[in-house]
C-alpha positions in Angstrom: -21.8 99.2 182.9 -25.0 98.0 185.2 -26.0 94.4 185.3 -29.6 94.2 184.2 -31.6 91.1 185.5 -32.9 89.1 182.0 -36.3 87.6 182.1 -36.7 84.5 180.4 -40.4 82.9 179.9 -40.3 79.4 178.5 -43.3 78.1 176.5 -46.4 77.7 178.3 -47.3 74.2 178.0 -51.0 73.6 177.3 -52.9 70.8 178.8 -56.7 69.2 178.2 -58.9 68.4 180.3 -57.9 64.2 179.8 -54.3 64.8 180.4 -54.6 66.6 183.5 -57.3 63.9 184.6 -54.4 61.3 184.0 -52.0 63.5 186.1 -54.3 63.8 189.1 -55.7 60.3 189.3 -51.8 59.1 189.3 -51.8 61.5 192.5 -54.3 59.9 194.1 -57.3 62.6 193.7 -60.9 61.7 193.2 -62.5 60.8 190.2 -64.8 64.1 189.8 -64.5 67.6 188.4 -64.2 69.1 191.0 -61.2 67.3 192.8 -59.4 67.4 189.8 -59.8 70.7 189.5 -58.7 71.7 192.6 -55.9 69.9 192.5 -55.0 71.7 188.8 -55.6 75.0 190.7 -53.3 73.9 193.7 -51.2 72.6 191.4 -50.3 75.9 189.0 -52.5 75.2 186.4 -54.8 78.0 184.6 -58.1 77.2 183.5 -59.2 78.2 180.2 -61.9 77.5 177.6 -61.9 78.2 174.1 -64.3 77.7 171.1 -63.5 75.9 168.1 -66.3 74.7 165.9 -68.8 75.4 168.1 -67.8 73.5 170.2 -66.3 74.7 173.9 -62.9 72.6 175.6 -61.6 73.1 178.4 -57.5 73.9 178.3 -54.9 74.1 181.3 -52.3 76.2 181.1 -49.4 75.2 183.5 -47.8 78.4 185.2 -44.4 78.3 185.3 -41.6 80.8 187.5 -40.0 83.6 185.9 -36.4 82.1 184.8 -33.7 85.0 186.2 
């Protein structure tokens, strides 16, 4: 019998633009866009917008490691 390596991928958790504000500002990053979104970036988050209503927000997906 071979061993076969399982992959496991846990649920993505999904972030909005507010919650990974409060994250960053705890961390010391700047008060703009564009700091805290480098620092989502550097940090493993994916940024992705998405329409609902007509209106457009702005979602972070945090990555997360494959589980072996």
């Amino acid at each position: 019998m071979t061993d076969h390596k399982l992959f496991r991928i846990s649920k993505m958790e999904e972030f909005t633009y507010e919650q990974i504000r409060a994250k960053a500002l705890k961390q010391g990053v700047k008060d703009n866009k564009v700091h805290i979104g480098l620092w989502a970036n550097l940090n493993n988050y994916l940024k992705t917008r998405r329409k609902k209503n007509g209106k457009v927000t702005t979602y972070y997906i945090a990555l997360q490691k494959l589980a072996y």
